[in-house]
PyMOL CGO cylinders between C-alpha atoms (Angstrom):
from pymol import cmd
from pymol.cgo import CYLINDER

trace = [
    CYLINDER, 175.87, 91.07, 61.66, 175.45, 93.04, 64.21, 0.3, 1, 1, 1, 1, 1, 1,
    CYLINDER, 175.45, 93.04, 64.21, 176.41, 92.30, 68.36, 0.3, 1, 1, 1, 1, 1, 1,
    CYLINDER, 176.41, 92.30, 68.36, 175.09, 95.53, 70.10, 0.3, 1, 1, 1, 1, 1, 1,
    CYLINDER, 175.09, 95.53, 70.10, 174.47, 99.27, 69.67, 0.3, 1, 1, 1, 1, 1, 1,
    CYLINDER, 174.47, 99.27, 69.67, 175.31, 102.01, 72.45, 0.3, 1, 1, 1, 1, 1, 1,
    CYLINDER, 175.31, 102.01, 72.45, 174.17, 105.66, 72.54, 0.3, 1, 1, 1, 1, 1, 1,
    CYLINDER, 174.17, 105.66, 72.54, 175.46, 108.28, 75.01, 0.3, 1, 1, 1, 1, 1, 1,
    CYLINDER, 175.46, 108.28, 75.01, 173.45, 109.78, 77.91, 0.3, 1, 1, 1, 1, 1, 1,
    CYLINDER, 173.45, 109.78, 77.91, 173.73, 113.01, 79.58, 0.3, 1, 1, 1, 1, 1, 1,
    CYLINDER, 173.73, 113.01, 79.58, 171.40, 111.75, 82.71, 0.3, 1, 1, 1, 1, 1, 1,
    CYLINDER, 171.40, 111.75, 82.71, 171.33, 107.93, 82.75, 0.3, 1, 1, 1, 1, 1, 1,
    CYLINDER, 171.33, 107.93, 82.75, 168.34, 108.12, 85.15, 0.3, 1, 1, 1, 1, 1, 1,
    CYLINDER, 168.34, 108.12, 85.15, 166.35, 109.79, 82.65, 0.3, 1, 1, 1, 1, 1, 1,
    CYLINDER, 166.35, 109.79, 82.65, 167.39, 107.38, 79.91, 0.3, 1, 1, 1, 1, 1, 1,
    CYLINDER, 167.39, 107.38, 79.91, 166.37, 104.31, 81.89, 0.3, 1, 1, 1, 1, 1, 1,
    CYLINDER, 166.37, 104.31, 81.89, 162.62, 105.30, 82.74, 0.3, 1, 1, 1, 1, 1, 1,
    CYLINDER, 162.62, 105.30, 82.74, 162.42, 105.90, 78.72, 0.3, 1, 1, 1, 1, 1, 1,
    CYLINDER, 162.42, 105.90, 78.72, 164.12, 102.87, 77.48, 0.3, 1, 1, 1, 1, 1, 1,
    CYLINDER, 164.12, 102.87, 77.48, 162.56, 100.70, 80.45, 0.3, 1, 1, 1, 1, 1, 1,
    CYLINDER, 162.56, 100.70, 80.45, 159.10, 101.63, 78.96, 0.3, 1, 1, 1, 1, 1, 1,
    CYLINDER, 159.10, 101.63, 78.96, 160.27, 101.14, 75.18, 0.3, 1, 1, 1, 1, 1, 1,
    CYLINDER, 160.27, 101.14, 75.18, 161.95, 97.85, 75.98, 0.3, 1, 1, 1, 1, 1, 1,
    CYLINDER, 161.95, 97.85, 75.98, 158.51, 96.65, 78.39, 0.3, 1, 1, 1, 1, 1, 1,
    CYLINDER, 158.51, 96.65, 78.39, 156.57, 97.96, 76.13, 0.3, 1, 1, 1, 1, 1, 1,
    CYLINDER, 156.57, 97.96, 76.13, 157.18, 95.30, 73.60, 0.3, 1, 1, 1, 1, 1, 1,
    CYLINDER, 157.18, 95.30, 73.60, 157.40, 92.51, 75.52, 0.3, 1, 1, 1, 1, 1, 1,
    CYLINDER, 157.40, 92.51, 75.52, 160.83, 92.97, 76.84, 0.3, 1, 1, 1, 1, 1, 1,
    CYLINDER, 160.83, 92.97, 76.84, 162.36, 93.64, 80.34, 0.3, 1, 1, 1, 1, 1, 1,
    CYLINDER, 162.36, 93.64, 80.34, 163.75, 96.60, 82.33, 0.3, 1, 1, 1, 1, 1, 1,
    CYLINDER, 163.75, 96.60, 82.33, 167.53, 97.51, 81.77, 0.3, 1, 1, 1, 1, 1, 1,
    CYLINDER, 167.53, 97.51, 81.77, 170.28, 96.00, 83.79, 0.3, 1, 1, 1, 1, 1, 1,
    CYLINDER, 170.28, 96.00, 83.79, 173.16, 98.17, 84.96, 0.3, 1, 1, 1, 1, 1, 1,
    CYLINDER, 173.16, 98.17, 84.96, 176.37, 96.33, 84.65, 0.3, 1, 1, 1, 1, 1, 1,
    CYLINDER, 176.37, 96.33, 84.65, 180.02, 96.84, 86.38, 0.3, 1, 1, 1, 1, 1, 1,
    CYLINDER, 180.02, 96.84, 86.38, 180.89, 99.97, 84.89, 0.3, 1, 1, 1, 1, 1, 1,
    CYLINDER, 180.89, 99.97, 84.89, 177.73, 101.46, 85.21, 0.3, 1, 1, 1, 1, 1, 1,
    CYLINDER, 177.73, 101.46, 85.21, 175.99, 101.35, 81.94, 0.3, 1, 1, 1, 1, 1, 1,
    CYLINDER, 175.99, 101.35, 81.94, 172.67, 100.71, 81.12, 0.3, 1, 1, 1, 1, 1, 1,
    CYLINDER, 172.67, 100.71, 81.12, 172.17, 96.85, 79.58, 0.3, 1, 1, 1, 1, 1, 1,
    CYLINDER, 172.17, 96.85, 79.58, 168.96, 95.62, 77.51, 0.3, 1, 1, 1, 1, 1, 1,
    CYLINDER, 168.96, 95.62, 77.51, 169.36, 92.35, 76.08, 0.3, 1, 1, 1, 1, 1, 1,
    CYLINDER, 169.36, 92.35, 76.08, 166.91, 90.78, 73.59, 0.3, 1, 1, 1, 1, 1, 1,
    CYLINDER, 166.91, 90.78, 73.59, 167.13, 88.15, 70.71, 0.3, 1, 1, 1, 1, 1, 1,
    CYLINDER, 167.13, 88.15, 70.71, 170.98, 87.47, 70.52, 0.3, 1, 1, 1, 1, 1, 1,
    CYLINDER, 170.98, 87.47, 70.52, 172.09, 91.28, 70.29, 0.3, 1, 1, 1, 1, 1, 1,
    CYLINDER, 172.09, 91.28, 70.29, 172.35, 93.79, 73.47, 0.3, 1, 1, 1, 1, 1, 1,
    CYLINDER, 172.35, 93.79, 73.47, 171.60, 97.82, 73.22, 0.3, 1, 1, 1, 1, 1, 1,
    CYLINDER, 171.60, 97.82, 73.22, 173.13, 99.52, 75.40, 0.3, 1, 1, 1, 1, 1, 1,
    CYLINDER, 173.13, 99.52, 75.40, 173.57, 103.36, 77.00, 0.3, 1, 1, 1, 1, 1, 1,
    CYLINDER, 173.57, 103.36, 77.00, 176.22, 105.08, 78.80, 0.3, 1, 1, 1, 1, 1, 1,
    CYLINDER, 176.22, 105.08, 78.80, 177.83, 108.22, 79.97, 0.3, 1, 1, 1, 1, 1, 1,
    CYLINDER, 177.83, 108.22, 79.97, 180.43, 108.95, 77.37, 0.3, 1, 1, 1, 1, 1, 1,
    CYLINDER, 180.43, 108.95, 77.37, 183.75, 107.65, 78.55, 0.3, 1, 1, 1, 1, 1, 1,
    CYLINDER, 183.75, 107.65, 78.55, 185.84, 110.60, 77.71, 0.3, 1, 1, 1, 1, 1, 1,
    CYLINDER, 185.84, 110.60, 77.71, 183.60, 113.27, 80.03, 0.3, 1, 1, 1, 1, 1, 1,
    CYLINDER, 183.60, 113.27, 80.03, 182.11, 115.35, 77.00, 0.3, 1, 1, 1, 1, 1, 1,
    CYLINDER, 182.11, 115.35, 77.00, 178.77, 115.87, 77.07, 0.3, 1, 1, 1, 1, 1, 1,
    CYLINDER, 178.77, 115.87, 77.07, 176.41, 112.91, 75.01, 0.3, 1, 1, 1, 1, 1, 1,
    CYLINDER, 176.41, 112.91, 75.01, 175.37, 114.14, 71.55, 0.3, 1, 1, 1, 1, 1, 1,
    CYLINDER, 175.37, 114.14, 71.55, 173.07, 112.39, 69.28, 0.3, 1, 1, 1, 1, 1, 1,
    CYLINDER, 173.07, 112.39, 69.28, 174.51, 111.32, 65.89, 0.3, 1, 1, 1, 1, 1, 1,
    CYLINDER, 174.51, 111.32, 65.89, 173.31, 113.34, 62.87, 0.3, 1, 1, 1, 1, 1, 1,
    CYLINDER, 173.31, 113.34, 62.87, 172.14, 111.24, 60.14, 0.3, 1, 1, 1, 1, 1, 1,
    CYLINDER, 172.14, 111.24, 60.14, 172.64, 108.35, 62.44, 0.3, 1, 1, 1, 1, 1, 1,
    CYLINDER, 172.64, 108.35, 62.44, 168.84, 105.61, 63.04, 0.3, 1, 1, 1, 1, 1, 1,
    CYLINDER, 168.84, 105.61, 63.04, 168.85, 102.86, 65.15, 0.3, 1, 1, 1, 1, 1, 1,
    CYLINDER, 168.85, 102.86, 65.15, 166.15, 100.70, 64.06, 0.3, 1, 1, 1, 1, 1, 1,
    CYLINDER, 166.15, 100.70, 64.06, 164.30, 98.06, 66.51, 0.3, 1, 1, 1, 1, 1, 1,
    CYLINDER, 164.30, 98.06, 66.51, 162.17, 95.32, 64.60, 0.3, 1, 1, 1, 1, 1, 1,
    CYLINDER, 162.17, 95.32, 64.60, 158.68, 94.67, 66.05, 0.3, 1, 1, 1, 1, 1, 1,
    CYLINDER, 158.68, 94.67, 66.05, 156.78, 91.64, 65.31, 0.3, 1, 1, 1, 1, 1, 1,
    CYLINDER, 156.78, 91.64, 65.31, 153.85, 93.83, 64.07, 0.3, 1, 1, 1, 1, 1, 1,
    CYLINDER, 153.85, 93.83, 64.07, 152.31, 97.66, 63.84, 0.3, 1, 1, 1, 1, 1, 1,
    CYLINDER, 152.31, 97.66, 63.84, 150.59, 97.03, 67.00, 0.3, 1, 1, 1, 1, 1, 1,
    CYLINDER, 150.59, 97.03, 67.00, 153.60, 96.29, 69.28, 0.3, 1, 1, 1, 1, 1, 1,
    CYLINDER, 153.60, 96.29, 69.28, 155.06, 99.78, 67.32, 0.3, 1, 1, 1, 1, 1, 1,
    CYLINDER, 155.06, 99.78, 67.32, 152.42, 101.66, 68.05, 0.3, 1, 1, 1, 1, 1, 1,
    CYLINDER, 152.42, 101.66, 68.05, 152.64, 100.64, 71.94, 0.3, 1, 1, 1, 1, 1, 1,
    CYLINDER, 152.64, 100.64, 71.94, 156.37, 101.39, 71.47, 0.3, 1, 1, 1, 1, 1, 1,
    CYLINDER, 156.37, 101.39, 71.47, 155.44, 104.92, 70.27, 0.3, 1, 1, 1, 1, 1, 1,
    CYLINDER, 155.44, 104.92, 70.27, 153.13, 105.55, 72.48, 0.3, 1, 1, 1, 1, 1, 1,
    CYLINDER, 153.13, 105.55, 72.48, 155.47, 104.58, 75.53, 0.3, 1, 1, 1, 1, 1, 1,
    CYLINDER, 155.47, 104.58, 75.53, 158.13, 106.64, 74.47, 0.3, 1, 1, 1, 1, 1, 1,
    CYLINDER, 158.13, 106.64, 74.47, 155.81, 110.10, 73.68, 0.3, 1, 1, 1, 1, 1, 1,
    CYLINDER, 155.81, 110.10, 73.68, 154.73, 109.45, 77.66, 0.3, 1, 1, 1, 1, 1, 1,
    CYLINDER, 154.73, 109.45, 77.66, 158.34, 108.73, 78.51, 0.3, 1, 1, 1, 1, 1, 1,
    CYLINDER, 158.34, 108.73, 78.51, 160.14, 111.55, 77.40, 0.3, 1, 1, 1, 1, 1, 1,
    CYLINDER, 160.14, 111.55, 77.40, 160.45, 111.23, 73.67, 0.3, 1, 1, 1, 1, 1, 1,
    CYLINDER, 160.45, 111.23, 73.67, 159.82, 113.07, 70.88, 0.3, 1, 1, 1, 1, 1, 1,
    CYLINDER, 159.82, 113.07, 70.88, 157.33, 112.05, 68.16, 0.3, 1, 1, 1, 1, 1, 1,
    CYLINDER, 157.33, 112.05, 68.16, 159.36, 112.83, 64.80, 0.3, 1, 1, 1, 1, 1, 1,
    CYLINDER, 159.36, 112.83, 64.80, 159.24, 112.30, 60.97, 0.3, 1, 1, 1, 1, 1, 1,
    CYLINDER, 159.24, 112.30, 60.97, 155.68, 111.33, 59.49, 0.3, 1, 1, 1, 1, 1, 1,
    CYLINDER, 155.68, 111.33, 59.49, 153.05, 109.28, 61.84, 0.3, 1, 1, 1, 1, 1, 1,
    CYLINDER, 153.05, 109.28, 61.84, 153.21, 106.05, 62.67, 0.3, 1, 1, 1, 1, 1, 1,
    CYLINDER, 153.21, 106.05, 62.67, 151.72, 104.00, 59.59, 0.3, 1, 1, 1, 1, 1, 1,
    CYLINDER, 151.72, 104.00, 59.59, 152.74, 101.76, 56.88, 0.3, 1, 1, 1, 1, 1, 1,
    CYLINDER, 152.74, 101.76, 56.88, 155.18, 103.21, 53.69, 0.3, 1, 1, 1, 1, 1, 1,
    CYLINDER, 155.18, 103.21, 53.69, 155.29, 101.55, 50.80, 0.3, 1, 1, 1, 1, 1, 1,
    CYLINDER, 155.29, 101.55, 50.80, 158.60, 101.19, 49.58, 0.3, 1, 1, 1, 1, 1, 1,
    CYLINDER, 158.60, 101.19, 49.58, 160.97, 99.72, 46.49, 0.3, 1, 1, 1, 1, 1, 1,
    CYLINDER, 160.97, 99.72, 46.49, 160.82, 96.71, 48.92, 0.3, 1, 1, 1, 1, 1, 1,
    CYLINDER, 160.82, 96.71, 48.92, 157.57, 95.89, 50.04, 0.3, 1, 1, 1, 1, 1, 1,
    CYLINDER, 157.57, 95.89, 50.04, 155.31, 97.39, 52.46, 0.3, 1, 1, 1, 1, 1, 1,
    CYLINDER, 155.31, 97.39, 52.46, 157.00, 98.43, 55.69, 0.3, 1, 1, 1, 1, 1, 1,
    CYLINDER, 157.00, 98.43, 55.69, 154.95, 99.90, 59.39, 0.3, 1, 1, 1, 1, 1, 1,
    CYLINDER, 154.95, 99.90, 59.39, 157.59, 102.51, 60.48, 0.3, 1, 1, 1, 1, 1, 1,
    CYLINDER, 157.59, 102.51, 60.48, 157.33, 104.32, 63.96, 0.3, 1, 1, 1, 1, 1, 1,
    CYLINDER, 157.33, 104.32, 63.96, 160.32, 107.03, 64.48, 0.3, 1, 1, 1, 1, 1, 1,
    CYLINDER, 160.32, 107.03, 64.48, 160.83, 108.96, 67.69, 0.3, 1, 1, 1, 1, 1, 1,
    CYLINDER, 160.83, 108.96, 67.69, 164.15, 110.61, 69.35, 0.3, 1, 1, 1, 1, 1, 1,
    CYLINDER, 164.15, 110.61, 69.35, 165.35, 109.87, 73.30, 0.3, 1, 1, 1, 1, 1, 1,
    CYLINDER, 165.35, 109.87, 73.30, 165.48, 112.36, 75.43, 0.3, 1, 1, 1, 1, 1, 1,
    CYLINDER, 165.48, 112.36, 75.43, 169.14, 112.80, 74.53, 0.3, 1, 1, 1, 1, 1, 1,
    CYLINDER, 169.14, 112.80, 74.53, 168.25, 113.29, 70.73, 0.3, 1, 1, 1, 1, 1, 1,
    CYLINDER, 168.25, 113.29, 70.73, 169.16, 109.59, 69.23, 0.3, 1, 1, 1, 1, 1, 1,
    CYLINDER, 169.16, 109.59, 69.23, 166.97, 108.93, 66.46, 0.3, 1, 1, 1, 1, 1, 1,
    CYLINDER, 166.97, 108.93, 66.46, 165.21, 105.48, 66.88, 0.3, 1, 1, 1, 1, 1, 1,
    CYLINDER, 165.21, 105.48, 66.88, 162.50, 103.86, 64.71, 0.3, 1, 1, 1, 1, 1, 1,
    CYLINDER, 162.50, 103.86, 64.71, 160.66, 100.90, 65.22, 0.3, 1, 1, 1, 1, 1, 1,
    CYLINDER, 160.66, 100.90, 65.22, 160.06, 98.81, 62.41, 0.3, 1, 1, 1, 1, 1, 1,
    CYLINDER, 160.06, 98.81, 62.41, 157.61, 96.07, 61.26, 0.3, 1, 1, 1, 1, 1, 1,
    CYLINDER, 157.61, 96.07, 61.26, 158.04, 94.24, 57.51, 0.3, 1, 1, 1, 1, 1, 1,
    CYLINDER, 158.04, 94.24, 57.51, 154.73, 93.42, 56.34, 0.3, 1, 1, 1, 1, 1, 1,
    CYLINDER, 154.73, 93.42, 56.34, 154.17, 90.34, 54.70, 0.3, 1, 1, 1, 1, 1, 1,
    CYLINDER, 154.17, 90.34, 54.70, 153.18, 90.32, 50.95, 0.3, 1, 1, 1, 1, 1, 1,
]
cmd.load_cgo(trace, "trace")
């Protein structure tokens, strides 16, 4: 459903050493920076990306607004976690650890960028 997600960065330098050691983290690689100078990370079919906001305000981080990265299980989370605490990011919402929920058991793992985005990494666990 969906093709890519983009959030907005006030220092793009910044953004890359935390999103580099998300993305590596679990398996993936470091950003590319394309033509006009955004940040590129490209993993099964779909791309995230970050960028200076094209009109010149500052970035601002979305209120109410999660982007949600499935991991393939709680340990690759918890190495996401833990390299975005020693990247920059802030540990939010309850600890990293499985919910139960109206639709199974899920391992959740929420932290926010350096620029305030929300972001949660999440891992179904099989009944």
């Amino acid at each position: 459903m969906f093709s890519h997600m983009m959030v907005g960065s006030n220092d793009l330098e910044r953004s890359r050493r935390f999103y580099d050691a998300l993305f590596t983290a679990t398996g993936g690689r470091p950003g590319i920076v394309d033509p006009l100078g955004r940040l590129a990370y490209r993993g099964k079919g779909a791309s995230f990306m970050v960028t200076v906001p094209i009109d010149g305000e500052p970035a601002t981080a979305g209120n109410g607004s999660t982007i949600g990265f499935a991991m393939e299980g709680p340990e690759q989370a918890k190495a996401w976690h833990a390299a975005g605490i020693a990247n920059g990011g802030t540990a939010i919402e309850e600890a990293p650890g499985a919910r139960q929920t109206p639709f199974g058991q899920i391992y959740l793992a929420y932290l926010r960028d350096p620029d305030g985005n929300k972001l949660c990494a999440l891992h179904r666990i099989a009944a």
